[in-house]
C-alpha positions as CSV (number, residue, x, y, z in Angstrom):
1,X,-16.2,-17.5,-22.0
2,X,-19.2,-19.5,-22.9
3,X,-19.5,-23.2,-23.3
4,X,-21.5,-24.7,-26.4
5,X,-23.3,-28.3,-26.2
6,X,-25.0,-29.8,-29.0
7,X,-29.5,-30.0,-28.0
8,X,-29.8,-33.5,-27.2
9,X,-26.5,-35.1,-26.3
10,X,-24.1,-35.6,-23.6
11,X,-21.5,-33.2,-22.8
12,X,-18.2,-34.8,-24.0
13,X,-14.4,-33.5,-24.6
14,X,-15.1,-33.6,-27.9
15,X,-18.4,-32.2,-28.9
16,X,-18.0,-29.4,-26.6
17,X,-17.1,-26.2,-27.6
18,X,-15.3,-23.6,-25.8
19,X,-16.3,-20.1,-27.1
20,X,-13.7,-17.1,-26.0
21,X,-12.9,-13.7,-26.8
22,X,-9.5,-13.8,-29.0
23,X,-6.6,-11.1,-28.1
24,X,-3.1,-10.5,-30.0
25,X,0.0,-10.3,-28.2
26,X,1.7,-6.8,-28.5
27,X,4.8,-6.7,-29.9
28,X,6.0,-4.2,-26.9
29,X,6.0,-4.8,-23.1
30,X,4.0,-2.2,-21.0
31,X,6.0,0.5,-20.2
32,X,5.5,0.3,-16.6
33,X,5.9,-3.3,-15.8
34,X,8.2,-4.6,-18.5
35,X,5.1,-7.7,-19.2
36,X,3.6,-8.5,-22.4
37,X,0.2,-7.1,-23.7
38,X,-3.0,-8.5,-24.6
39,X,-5.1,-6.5,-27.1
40,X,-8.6,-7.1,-28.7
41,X,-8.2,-8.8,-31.8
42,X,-10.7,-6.5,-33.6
43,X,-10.5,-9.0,-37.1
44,X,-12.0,-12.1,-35.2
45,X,-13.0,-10.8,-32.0
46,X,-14.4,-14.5,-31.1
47,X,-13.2,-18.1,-31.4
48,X,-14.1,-21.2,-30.5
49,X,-12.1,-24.5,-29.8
50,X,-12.6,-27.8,-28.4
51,X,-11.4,-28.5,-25.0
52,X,-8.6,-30.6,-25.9
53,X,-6.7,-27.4,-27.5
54,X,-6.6,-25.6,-24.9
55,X,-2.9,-25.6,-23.8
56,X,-2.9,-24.0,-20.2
57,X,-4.6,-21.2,-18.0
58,X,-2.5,-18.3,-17.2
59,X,-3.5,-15.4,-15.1
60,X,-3.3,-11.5,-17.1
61,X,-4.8,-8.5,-15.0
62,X,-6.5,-5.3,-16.5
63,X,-3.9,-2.3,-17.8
64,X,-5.1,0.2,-15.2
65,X,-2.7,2.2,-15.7
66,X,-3.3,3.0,-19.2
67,X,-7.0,3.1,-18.7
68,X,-6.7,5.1,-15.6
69,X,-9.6,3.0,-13.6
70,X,-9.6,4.8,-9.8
71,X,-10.2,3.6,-6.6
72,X,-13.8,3.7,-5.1
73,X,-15.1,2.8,-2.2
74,X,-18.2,0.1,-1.7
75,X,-20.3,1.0,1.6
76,X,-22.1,-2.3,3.0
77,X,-20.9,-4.6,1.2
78,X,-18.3,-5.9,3.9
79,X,-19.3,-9.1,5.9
80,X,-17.7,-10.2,9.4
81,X,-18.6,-13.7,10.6
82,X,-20.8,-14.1,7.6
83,X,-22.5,-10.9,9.1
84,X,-23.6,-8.1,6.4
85,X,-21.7,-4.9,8.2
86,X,-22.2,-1.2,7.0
87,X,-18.2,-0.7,6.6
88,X,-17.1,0.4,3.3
89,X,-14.8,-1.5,1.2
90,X,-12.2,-0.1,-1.5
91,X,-12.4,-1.3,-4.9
92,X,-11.3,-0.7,-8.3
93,X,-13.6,0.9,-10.9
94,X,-12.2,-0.3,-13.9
95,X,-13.1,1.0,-17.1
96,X,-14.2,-0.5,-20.5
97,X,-10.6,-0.7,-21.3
98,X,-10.4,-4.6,-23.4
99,X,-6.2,-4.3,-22.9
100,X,-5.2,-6.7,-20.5
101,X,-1.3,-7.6,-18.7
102,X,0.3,-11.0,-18.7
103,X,1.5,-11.6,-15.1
104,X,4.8,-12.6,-15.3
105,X,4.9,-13.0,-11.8
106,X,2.3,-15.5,-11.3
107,X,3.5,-18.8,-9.7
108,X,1.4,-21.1,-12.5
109,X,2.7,-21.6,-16.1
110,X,4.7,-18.5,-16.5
111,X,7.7,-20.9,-17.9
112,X,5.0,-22.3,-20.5
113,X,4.4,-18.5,-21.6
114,X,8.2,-18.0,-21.7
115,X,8.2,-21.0,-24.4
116,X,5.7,-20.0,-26.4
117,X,6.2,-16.0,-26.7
118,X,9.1,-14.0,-28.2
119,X,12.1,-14.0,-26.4
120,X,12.4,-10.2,-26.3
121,X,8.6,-10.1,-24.2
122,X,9.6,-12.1,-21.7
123,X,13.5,-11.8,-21.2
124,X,14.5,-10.5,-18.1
125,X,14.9,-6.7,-17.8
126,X,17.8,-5.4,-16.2
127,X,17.6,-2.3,-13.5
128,X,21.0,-1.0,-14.5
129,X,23.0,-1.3,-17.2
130,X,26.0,-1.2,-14.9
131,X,25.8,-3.3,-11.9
132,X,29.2,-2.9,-10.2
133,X,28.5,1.0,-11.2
134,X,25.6,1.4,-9.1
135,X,26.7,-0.9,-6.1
136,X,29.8,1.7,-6.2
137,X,27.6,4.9,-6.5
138,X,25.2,3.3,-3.4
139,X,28.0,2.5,-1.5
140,X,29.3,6.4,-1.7
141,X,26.3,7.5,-0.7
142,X,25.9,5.4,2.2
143,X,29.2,6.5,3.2
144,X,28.5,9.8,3.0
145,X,24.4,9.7,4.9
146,X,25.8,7.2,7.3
147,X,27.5,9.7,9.7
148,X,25.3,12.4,9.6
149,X,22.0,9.4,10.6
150,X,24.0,8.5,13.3
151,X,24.9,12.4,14.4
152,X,21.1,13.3,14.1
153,X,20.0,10.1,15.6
154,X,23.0,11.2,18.7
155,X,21.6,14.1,18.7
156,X,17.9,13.4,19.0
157,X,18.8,10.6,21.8
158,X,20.2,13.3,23.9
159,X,17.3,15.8,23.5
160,X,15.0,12.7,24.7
161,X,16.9,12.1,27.9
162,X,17.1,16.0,28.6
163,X,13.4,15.9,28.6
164,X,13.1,12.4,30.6
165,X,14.9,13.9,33.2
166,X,13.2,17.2,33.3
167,X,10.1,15.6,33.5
168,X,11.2,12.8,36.2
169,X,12.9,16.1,38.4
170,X,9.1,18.1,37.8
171,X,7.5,14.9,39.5
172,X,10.1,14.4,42.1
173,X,9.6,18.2,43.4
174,X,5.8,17.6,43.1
175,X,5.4,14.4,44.9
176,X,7.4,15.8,47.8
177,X,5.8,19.1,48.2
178,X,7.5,22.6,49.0
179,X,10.7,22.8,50.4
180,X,10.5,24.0,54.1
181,X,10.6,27.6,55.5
182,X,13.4,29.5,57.4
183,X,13.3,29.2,61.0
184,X,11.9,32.7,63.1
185,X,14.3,35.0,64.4
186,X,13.5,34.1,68.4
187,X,13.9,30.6,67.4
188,X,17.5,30.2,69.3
189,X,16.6,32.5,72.0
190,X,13.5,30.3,73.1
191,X,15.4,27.1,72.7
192,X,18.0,28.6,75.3
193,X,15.0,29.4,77.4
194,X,14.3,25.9,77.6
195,X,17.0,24.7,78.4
196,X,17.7,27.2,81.2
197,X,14.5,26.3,82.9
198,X,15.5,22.2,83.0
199,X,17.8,23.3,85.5
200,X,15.4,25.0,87.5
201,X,13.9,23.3,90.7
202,X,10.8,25.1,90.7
203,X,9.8,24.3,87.1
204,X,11.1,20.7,87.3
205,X,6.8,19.3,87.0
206,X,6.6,21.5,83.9
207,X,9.3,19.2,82.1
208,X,8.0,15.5,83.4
């Protein structure tokens, strides 16, 4: 877009001229997102008007699709806290592809687009020719992967708390050390040793 002004004067609505670069609407929608189609206008590739016939902005965005623009990535070009930082950025490479998208999703003047274009660009598309078809067909199928989610989910749960505890009885036996030994064969024998010589007078200082 470039702005004209006659040498000499004041800039005013209407000796100012707006020059922009003119596009045709296609009579088909893109085939990926159902929106109308700016092309180059390759007859009068430039116009210019005065301010005061300019209707309304509207936003369109660049058919990547079609021109197959890829993602790159930008290295220092990132700022944090108005900082320059060396972390790389992704951004699109578009290509010199002039074929541009009306958004018809944009929240500013799309109703003034859907007055002014063909009724067939911007009519609402529907996702199925048979609503109460595909509700029915989704239904069925959710029927049908509900129970085995909820067996596999069962299933899963269970595995999780076999570990849980396998891991919590591993720590237990860890924590508490080995379990203890078997007593010795003359264990008994020496405890009745002892307690035959409590009854004995002349061992009586050895037990004080």
């Amino acid at each position: 877009m470039t702005i004209l002004v006659p040498e000499g004067q004041p800039a005013t609505s209407n000796n100012v001229q707006v020059v922009f670069r003119r596009f045709s609407v296609s009579g088909s929608r893109h085939p990926h997102l159902n929106m109308p189609i700016l092309i180059p206008d390759l007859e009068t590739p430039r116009m210019a008007l005065l301010p005061l016939d300019i209707l309304f902005p509207f936003n369109v965005q660049h058919d990547c699709v079609t021109a197959n623009c890829q993602l790159t990535m930008i290295t220092g070009v990132a700022t944090q806290e108005q900082i320059a930082t060396t972390l790389n950025k992704a951004t699109i490479e578009h290509k010199d592809h002039q074929v541009f998208i009306i958004n018809m999703h944009s929240l500013h003047n799309t109703h003034l687009i859907c007055k002014i274009l063909p009724c067939e660009l911007v009519a609402p598309v529907l996702a199925f020719e048979d609503r109460n078809a595909n509700q029915h067909s989704a239904a069925a199928c959710a029927r049908t992967m509900g129970p085995k989610k909820r067996a596999d989910a069962q299933k899963k749960s269970q595995q999780t708390h076999k570990c849980n505890r396998a891991a919590r009885t591993m720590q237990a036996t860890t924590m508490s050390g080995p379990p203890p030994g078997p007593l010795p064969e003359n264990g008994p024998a020496v405890s009745a040793d002892l307690h035959h010589g409590v009854g004995d007078d002349d061992d009586d200082d050895m037990y004080l």
